[in-house]
N, C-alpha and C positions, 0 to 999 in steps of 0.2 A: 451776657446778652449782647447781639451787636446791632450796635445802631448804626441804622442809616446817612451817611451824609455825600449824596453823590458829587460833590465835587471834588470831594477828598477821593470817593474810590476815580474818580477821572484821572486824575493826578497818578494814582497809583497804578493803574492799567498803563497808563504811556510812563512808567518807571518799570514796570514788569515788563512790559516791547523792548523798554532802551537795553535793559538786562541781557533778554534772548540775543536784539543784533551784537551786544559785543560778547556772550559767549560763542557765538559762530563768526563771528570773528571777519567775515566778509559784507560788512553794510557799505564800504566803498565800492562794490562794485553797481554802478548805478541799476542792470540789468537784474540782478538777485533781490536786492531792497525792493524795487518795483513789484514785483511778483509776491515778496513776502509780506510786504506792505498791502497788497490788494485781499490776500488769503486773513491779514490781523480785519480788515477793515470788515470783511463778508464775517469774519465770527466774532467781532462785536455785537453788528448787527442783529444778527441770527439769534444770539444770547442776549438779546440786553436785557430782556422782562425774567431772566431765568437767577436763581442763587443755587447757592451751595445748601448742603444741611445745616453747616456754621451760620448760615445769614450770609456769605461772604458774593460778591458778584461771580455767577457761573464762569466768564472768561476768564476769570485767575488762571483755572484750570489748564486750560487748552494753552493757555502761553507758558504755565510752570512746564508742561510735557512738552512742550517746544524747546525752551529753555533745556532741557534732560536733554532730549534728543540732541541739541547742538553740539552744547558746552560737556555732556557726561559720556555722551554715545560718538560723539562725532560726525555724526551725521549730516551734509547737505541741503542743498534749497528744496528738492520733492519733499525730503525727509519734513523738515521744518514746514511748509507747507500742509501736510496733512496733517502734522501734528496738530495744525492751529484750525482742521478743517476739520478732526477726525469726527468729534458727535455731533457736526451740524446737519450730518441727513439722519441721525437717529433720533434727535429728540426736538429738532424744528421742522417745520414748510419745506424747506430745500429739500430734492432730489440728485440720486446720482448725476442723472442728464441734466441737470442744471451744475453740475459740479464740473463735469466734461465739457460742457461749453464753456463756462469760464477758464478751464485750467489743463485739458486735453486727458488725454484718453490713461493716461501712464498714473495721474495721480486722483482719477477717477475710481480705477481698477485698487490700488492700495486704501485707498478710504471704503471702498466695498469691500475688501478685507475686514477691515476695522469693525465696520457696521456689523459685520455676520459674526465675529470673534466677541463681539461686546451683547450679540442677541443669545449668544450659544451662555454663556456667566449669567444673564439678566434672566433664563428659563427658571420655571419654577416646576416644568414635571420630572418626576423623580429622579431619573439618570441621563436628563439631559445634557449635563456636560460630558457625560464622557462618552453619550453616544453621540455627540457632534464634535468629540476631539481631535477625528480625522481630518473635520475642516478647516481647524488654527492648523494641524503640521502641514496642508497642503499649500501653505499660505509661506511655508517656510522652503516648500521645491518651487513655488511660483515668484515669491519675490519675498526674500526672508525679511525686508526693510517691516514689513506689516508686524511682524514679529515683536520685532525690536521695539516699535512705538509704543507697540503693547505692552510693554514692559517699561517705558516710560512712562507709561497710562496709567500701570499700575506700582511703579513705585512713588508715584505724586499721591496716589489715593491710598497709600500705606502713612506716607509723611503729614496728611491731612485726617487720620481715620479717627479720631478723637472726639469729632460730630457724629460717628454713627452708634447707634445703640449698639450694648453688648453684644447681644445675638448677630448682626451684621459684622461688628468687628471679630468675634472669634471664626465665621464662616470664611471671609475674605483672608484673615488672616491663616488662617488652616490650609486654604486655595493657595494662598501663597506659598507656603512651606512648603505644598504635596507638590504644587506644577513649576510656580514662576520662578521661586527661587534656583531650582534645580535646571530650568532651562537656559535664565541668563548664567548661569556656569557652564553648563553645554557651551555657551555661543561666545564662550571668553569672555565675558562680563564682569570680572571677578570684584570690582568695587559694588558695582549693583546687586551683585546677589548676594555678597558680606549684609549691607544696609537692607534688604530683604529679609533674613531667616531675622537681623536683629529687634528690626519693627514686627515683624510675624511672633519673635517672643517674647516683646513689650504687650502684646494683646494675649495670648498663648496662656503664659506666665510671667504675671506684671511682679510678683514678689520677687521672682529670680531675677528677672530683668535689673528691677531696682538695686537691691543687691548688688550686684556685678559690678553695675556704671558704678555705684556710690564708691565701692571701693579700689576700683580702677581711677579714679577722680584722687582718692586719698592718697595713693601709692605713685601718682605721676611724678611729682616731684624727684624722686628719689630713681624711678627708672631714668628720667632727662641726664641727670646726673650718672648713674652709668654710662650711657650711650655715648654721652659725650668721652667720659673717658676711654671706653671700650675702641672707639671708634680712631682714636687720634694717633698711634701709632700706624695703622692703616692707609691714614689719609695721606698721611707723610712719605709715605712709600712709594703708594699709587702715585704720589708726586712727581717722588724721585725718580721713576721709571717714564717719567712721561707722558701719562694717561691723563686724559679728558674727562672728568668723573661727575658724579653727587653723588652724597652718601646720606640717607634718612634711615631715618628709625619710625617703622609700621607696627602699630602698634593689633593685637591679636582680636578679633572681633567677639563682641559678648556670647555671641551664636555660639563659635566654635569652643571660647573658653567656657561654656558649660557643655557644650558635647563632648569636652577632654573630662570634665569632673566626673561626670555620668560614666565615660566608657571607662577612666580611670578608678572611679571610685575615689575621689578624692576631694577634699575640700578646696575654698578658692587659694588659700596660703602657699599649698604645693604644686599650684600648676607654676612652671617654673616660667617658658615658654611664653610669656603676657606680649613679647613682643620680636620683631626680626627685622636686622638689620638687612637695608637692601645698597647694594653698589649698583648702582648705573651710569655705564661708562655711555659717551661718545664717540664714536667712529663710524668708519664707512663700511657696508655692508660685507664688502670681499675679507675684512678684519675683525670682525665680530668673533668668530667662534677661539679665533687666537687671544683675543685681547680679556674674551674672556677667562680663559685658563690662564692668562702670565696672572690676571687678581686674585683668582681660586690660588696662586702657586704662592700668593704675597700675604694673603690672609692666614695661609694655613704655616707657613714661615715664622708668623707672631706666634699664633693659637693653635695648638691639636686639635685634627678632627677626629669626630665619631667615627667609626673604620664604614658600619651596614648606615649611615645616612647621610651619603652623597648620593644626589640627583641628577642624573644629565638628561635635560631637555631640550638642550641648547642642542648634540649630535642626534637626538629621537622627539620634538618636539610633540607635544599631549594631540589627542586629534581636534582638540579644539582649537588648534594654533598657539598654546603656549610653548614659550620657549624660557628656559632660565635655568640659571646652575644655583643647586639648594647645598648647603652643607651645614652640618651642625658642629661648632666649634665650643669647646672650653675656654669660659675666660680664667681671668689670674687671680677672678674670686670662687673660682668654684663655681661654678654655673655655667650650664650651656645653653649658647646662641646661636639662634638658626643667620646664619647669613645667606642673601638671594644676592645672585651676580647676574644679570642680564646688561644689554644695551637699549638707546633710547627706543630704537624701534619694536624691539621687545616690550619694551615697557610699555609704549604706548600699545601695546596687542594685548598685554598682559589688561591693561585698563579700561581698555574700551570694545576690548573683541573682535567682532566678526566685521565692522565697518574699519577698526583701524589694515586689517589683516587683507580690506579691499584695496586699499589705499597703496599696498606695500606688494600687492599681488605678483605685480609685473616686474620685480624684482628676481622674483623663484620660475624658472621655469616648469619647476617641479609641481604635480597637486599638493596642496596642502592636506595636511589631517581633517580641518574643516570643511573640506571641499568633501573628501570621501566620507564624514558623518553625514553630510545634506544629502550624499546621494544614497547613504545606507537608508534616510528616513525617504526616499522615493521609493525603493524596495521594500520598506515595512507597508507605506500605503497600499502596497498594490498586494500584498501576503492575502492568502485566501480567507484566512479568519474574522469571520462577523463579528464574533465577540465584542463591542465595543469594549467592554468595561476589564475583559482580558486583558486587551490590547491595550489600555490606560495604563493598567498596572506593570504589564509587561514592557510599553516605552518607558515610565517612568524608570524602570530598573535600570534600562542600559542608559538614560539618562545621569543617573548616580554613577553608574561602574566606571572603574578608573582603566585603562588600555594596556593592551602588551603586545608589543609589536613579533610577528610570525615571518616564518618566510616558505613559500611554496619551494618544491622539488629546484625550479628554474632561477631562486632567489628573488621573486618577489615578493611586494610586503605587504602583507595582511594587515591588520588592527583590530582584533577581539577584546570586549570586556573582558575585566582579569577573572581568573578562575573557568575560565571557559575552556570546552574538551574537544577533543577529536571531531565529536558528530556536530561540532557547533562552525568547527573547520570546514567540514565537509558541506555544510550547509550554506554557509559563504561563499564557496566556488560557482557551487550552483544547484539549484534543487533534487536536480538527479539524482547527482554523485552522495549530496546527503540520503537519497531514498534507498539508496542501492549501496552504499558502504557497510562494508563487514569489517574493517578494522583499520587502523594508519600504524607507519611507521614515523616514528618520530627519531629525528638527529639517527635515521636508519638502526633503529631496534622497533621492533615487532611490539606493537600497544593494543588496547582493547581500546573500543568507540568512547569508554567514559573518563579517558586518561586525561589530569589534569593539564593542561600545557603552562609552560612556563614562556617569561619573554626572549626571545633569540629563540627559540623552537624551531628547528626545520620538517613540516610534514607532511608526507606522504599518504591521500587515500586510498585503500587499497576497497573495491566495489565487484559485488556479482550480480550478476540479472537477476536471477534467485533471490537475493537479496528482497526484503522487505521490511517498512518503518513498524518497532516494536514499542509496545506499550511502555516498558521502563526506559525508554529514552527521553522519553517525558521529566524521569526523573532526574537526569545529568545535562539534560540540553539549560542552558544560562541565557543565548542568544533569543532576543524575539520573534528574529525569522528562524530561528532552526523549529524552536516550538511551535509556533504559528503550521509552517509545514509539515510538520510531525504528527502534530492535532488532524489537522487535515487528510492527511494520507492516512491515517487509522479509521476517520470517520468513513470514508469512503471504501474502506477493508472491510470495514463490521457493516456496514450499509451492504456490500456484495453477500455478505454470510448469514444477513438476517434472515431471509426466509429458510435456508437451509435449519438452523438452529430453528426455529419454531418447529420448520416439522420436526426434528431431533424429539424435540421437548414434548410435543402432542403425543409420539410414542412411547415416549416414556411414562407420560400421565394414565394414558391406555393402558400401560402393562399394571400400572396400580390400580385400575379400576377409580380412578378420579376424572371431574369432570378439569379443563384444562382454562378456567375461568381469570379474567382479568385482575379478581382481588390473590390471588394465588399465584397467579404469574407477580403480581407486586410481592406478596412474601419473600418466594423465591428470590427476587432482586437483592428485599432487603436485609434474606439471612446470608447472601452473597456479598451485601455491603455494593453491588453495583450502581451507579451512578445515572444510567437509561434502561430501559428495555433493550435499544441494539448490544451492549456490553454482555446481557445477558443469553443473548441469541448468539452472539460469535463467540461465546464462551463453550456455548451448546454444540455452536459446530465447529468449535475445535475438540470436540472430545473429552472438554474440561468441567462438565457436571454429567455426575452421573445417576445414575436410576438411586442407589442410596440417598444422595446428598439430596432429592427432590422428595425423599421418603423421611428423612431425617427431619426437615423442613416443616412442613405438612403436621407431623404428629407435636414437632416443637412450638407450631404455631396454636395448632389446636389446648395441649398443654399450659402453653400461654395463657392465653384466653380465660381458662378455670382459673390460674394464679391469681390474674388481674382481678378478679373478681374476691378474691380471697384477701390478697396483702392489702387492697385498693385502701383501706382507713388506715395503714404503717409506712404505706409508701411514705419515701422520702421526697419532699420538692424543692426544687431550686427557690431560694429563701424571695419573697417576695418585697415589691417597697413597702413603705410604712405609707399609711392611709394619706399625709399633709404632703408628700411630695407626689404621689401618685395623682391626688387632684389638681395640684398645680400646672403640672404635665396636659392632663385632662384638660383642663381650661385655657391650656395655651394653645395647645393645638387646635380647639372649638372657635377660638378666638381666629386664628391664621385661614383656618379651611369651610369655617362654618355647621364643620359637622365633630361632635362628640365622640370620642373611643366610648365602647360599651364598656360599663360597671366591671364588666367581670374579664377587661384584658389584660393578659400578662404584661407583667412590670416586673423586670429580670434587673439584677446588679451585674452588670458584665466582670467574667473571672480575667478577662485581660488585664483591668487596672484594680478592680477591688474597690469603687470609692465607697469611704464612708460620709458621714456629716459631717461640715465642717469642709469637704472636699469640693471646688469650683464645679457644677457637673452639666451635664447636657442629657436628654432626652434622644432617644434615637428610634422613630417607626420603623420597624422592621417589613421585611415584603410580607412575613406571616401574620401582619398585624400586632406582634407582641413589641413592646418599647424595652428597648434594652438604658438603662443610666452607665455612662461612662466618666470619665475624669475628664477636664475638657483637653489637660494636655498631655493624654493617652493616644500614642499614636495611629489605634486602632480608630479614634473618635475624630484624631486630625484626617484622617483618608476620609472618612465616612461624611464631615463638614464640606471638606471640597467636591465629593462625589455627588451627594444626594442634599443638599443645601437645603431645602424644603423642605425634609422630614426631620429637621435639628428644631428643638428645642431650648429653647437654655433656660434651666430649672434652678431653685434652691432649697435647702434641705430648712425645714423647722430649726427652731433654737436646740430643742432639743428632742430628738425622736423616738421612742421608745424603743425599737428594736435594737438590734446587736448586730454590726456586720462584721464580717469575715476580711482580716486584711492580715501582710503579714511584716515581719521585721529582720533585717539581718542583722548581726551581731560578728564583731571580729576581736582579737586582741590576742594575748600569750596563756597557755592553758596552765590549769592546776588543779588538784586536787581540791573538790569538794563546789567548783568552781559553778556547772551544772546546779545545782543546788540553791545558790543563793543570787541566777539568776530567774529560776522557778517561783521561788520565794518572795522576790518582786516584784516578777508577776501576778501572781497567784495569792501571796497572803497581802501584802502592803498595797496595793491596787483591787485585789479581791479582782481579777480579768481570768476567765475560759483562756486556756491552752489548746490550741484544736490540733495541730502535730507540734514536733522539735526535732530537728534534724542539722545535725553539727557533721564537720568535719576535721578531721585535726590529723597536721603533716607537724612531724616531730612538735616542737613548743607551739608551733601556730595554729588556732583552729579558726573557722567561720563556722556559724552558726544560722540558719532560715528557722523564725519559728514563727505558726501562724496561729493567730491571738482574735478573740471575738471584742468588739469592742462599742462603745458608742456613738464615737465622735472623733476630730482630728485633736480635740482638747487633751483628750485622752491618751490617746497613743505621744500626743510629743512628750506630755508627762513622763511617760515609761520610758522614752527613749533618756530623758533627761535622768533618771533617779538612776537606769541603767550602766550609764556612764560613769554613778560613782562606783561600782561595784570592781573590785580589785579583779585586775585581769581583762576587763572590756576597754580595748582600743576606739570602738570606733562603733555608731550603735545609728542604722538612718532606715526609715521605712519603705519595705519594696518599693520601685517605682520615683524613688526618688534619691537622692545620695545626701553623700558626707556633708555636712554643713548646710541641709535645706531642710528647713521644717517640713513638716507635713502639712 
C-alpha cells in the first residue's frame, strides 16, 4: 500500500529533474535549462491532483520518459520538452493552443502527435488500433522524434506495469511484443527493444521469465571469469598495435535466450552463446572501416573463426543504420564466442539509433539505410490498399525482415527484406514495371517473377504491355508494397470482368432450367472456395467454370442438405468449453460491456495452441460472435491482444474440469526395438490417458516422435512427460508449444 507523505514525494520530483538535467548532460547552458525548467514547472502543475495506479504522484511519469528520452535515446531540448509536456493536453485543461503559445508551433505539432498516438492505444472499438495505425507511421514521415517518445512512453509504462491488473498487463504487453518492440529495432534502438520483448515476457510468461534471470544470476560468476580470461590476450595485442579500445562483455537478453531454446529446441544449459564479446575501438571517421579489420585480423590470430558466421556491416551497414563486424570465434575451452568489432560512433548508433545516426549524419554524404526505410514507409502510406488490419500485419513483417542489398542493371542499390523475389524488385522501381513484368534476369540468366533473390543480385525486369498482375503473385510477393499493388490491380481486373461473368453465369443457369438466385450464387462461391462474389464472376469470365461445375454444385448442394438432416445426431463438433470456465468468460465480458453472450454461444479451444487446464488462457470474441480460449502466450492470442484489446478476456480454468482436451507431445531420443511399446504403455496403461494419433520419425538410430494425448489438466501431461523420461531410449520429452526444460 502506498502512503501519502508530500514532502517526501516534493523532495523526490526535484531528485527525479536533477536526474533528467544530468542525463542530458546540458543544464549549463543557461538557454536549454530555462525552457526545460518552464515545460518541468507547466507539468507539475497540470498533474499535481493526478497519481499513478501504484499511488505514486502522476509527474514521476513524464520526468522518467524525459529521463529515457535524454540519457537512453539521446535526444535534445524539443525532445525532452515534450517529453515532460506529452499528456498534459490529454488528460488536463490545457490545450494545444495554449501549448503553442507557451512553446511555438514545432513542439505544439510533436505533442499533437503524441496526443493522437496515445487516443489511437486508449480506443476501445474493436480494431481500432490498427485502423488508426496509419496515423503513428505518418508521425514517423512528418517528424519520427513523436516516435521515439513513444517509445519512451512506453518503455516507462513496461518498467512500472506491476500496478496494472493482469488483463491490462498481458494486453499492453502483447502490444509491445507485436508493434513497439519490433519498431525500436527498426529505428536502431537495440538496447530498448532488448529490455522491451524482456518486460513484455516477464507479463507474457512470468514462469520462464523467472527461470532464465534466476539462472543467469547463478552462472554470472563463472561467465565474469571467462571473459576476463578470453578477453586478455586480445587486449594485449590491440595494445601492442596501437589502438584506442574498450572491450565488455554483453551479456545475451532473456527474450532472445528463450527464442534460441524454442527455435533450437533446447534446454537453458545448451545455449552456449549467454553472452558476446564487444571491441569498441576509438578513431576518427576516415579510419573506422581500417581499424576495424586490423582487430577482426588480431582476434582471429588468437582464436579460429566459424568460416558461414562473419558479418560485415561495417562495408553494407543494416537499413537501420547499424553498422558492426560480427564473428563467431572458438575459445581454448571449447566454446564459441561471438565477438562484435565496431567504433565509438557505431556504437553509439548501435545504442541509441535513429537520433544517434542524426547527429553523425553530416559525416556520410551518402543516404543512409535509415533514411531509405523512412521513405519506404512514405510509399507504404500512400499504397492503394484500405485494409487496415492487412496493412498492420503486412508492416509488421517487413518490420521483422532482415535486408539484402540488390543492385539495378546501372549498379544501384536497392534494400529488399530477405527472401524476397523478382516481382518484389520490380515492384520497388516502380508500380508499372511491377504491373507489366513477365520475368527478370538476374546476374544476366533468364528467371521467372518468383525467383528467390539472394544478396549482391544484379537484376534486370524484363515488362510487356500485355503483361498483367496474376492472382498467384500474391503468393511469392514478401514486400508490402509489391502486395499492397498486386491486391489492387486484381481488384480493379475482376471489378472490370464482373458484369461479363454474371451474364456468363445467368446463361449458364438458363441452360439448366434454374433460377439464378442469390443463395446459389453463394453455393456456387462456396463449392469454388472463393473468397467475394467478384472472384467468382472473373472466374466466369475467364472461361474458368463451366456449365458442369454449376451442375455438379447444385445437385451436391441439394444432396447436402438430405445428408445434414440425416448424420445431423453423429455429426462430429469441435469439442466445446466445460460449463465453469465458459461462465466466467460470460460474466466478464457482461461485466466490461454490460451486455451478456447468449447461453447458447460458441466456446471453441483454439487448435493453434491447444490449452488445457492448468494453461494461463484468455477469452477472445470473435467477429462471428463465437469466443475462441487461447494460451495467453500463443502467438496467435499475442496478435489478437494488440489488435482487438477489448474483445480479450482474461479467464481461469476450475481446479478441476471435467472434460478432456486435446493437446499434444514430442518425444525424441535413440531408437530400439520394442521401444514404441513401452512408451504406449505409459501412456495408456500407467496414466490410463486416450492416444488420439502417434506419429514418429526415425533417421537411422534417431527418431522424434508427435503424439497427441486427451488429457485433463497441465498436472497431468507434466506427470507423463516426467515418467516418460525414464523410459530407456527417450532423450528429451516437452509438450507442443513449449520446449525442452519448460513445464507445461
Amino acid at each position: 500500500m502506498y502512503v501519502i507523505n508530500l514532502e517526501a514525494e516534493r523532495k523526490e520530483i526535484l531528485k527525479r529533474y536533477r536526474n533528467l538535467l544530468n542525463a542530458w548532460g546540458k543544464a549549463g547552458e543557461q538557454k536549454n535549462k530555462r525552457m526545460v525548467r518552464k515545460a518541468f514547472n507547466l507539468a507539475v502543475t497540470a498533474h499535481k491532483d493526478m497519481r499513478r495506479k501504484s499511488g505514486e504522484p502522476y509527474i514521476y511519469h513524464p520526468i522518467e520518459v524525459a529521463r529515457i528520452v535524454a540519457g537512453e535515446i539521446g535526444l535534445g531540448e524539443t525532445s525532452i520538452i515534450c517529453a515532460l509536456l506529452h499528456d498534459v493536453v490529454e488528460d488536463t485543461n490545457y490545450t494545444i493552443e495554449d501549448i503553442r503559445q507557451m512553446f511555438g508551433d514545432k513542439i505544439a505539432s510533436i505533442i499533437d502527435g503524441l496526443t493522437k498516438i496515445k487516443e489511437i492505444f486508449d480506443q476501445s472499438s474493436a480494431s481500432a488500433q490498427a485502423e488508426n495505425f496509419r496515423k503513428i507511421l505518418l508521425t514517423l514521415s512528418d517528424d519520427v522524434r513523436v516516435i521515439l517518445i513513444k517509445l519512451a512512453d512506453r518503455l516507462h509504462n513496461m518498467r512500472t506495469l506491476d500496478a496494472m491488473i493482469q488483463e491490462k498487463q498481458l494486453k499492453i504487453a502483447s502490444e509491445t511484443i507485436y508493434l513497439f518492440a519490433p519498431l525500436a529495432h527498426r529505428l536502431g534502438l537495440y538496447a530498448i527493444k532488448s529490455e522491451l520483448e524482456d518486460l513484455a515476457l516477464k507479463y507474457t510468461e512470468p514462469e520462464v521469465y523467472a527461470t532464465i534471470a534466476s539462472k543467469l544470476e547463478e552462472s554470472a560468476a563463472i561467465r565474469s571469469k571467462f571473459i576476463s580470461k578470453f578477453i586478455y590476450p586480445i587486449k594485449k595485442a590491440l595494445a601492442t598495435h596501437g589502438l584506442q579500445f574498450e572491450i565488455i562483455g554483453r551479456e545475451k537478453s532473456i527474450y532472445s535466450i528463450w527464442q534460441k531454446m524454442k527455435t533450437k529446441q533446447i534446454p537453458f544449459e545448451e545455449v552456449f552463446d549467454l553472452f558476446a564479446i564487444r571491441i569498441i575501438i576509438d578513431t576518427e571517421f576516415e579510419n573506422e572501416k581500417y581499424q576495424c579489420w586490423q582487430a577482426y585480423s588480431i582476434v582471429t590470430d588468437y582464436y579460429s573463426p566459424k568460416q558461414n558466421r562473419l558479418r560485415d556491416w561495417v562495408s553494407s551497414p543494416k537499413a537501420n543504420g547499424y553498422e558492426s563486424l560480427h564473428t563467431t570465434v572458438m575459445s581454448h575451452t571449447g566454446q564459441w564466442v561471438e565477438v562484435q568489432i565496431r567504433t565509438r560512433r557505431m556504437n553509439e548508433i548501435a545504442e541509441k539509433g535513429y537520433a544517434a545516426h542524426w547527429k553523425y549524419k553530416e559525416k556520410s554524404l551518402t543516404e543512409s539505410g535509415i533514411d531509405r526505410w523512412l521513405s519506404k514507409i512514405k510509399e507504404l502510406l500512400q499504397a492503394p490498399d484500405s485494409n487496415a488490419l492487412t496493412f498492420l500485419d503486412e508492416f509488421k513483417l517487413n518490420l521483422f525482415a532482415d535486408e539484402i542489398i540488390l543492385f539495378t542493371p546501372k549498379g544501384d542499390i536497392k534494400t529488399l527484406p530477405a527472401k524476397s523475389t523478382a516481382i518484389d524488385f520490380a515492384y520497388n522501381i516502380h508500380s508499372e514495371i511491377g504491373n507489366h513484368a513477365i520475368g527478370a534476369k538476374v546476374n544476366h540468366r533468364l528467371v521467372s517473377l518468383n525467383h528467390v533473390l539472394n544478396s549482391g543480385d544484379q537484376i534486370e525486369i524484363i515488362t510487356s504491355n500485355k503483361q498483367q498482375p496474376r492472382d498467384e503473385w500474391i503468393d511469392f510477393a514478401v514486400t508490402a508494397k509489391a502486395r499492397s499493388f498486386i491486391k489492387e490491380a486484381l481488384k480493379d481486373k475482376k471489378k472490370k470482368h464482373a458484369e461479363e461473368g454474371r451474364k456468363k453465369l445467368e446463361a449458364i443457369f438458363l441452360e439448366l432450367g434454374e433460377e439464378m438466385t442469390k443463395i446459389k450464387l453463394q453455393k456456387l462461391q462456396e463449392c469454388n472456395k472463393f473468397s467475394s462474389p467478384n472472384d467468382l464472376f472473373y472466374k466466369a469470365a475467364m472461361d474458368e467454370i463451366s456449365l458442369k461445375d454449376v451442375k455438379d454444385c447444385i445437385s451436391q448442394s441439394d444432396k447436402g442438405s438430405w445428408l445434414n438432416i440425416i448424420t445431423r445426431p453423429f455429426g462430429r463438433t469441435k469439442p466445446q468449453l466445460p460449463t465453469r470456465l465458459s461462465e466466467d468468460v460470460r460474466e466478464k465480458l457482461k461485466a466490461r460491456s454490460g451486455i451478456a453472450p447468449d447461453e447458447d454461444l460458441n466456446y471453441r479451444i483454439s487448435d493453434c495452441c491447444n490449452p488445457i487446464p492448468g494453461d494461463e488462457v484468455i477469452g477472445f470474441m470473435a467477429g462471428d460472435g463465437d469466443i475462441w480460449i487461447h494460451r495467453t502466450n500463443c502467438s496467435e492470442a499475442i496478435t489478437l491482444m494488440s489488435k482487438y484489446g477489448n474483445r480479450i478476456v482474461k479467464t481461469n480454468w476450475s481446479n478441476r474440469e471435467a472434460s478432456t482436451f486435446l493437446t499434444g507431445i514430442r518425444v525424441s531420443g535413440f531408437d530400439r526395438l520394442g521401444l514404441i511399446n513401452d512408451i504406449t504403455k505409459v501412456i495408456a496403461e500407467t496414466l490410463g490417458l486416450n492416444i488420439r494419433s502417434f506419429h514418429i520419425d526415425s533417421t537411422g538410430e534417431v527418431y522424434e516422435a508427435t503424439i497427441m494425448i486427451l488429457v485433463h489438466d497441465t498436472e497431468e501431461i507434466n506427470k507423463l512427460i516426467s515418467q516418460l523420461k525414464q523410459v530407456k531410449g527417450v532423450e528429451g520429452a516437452f509438450r507442443l508449444g513449449y520446449k525442452a526444460g519448460q513445464k507445461a
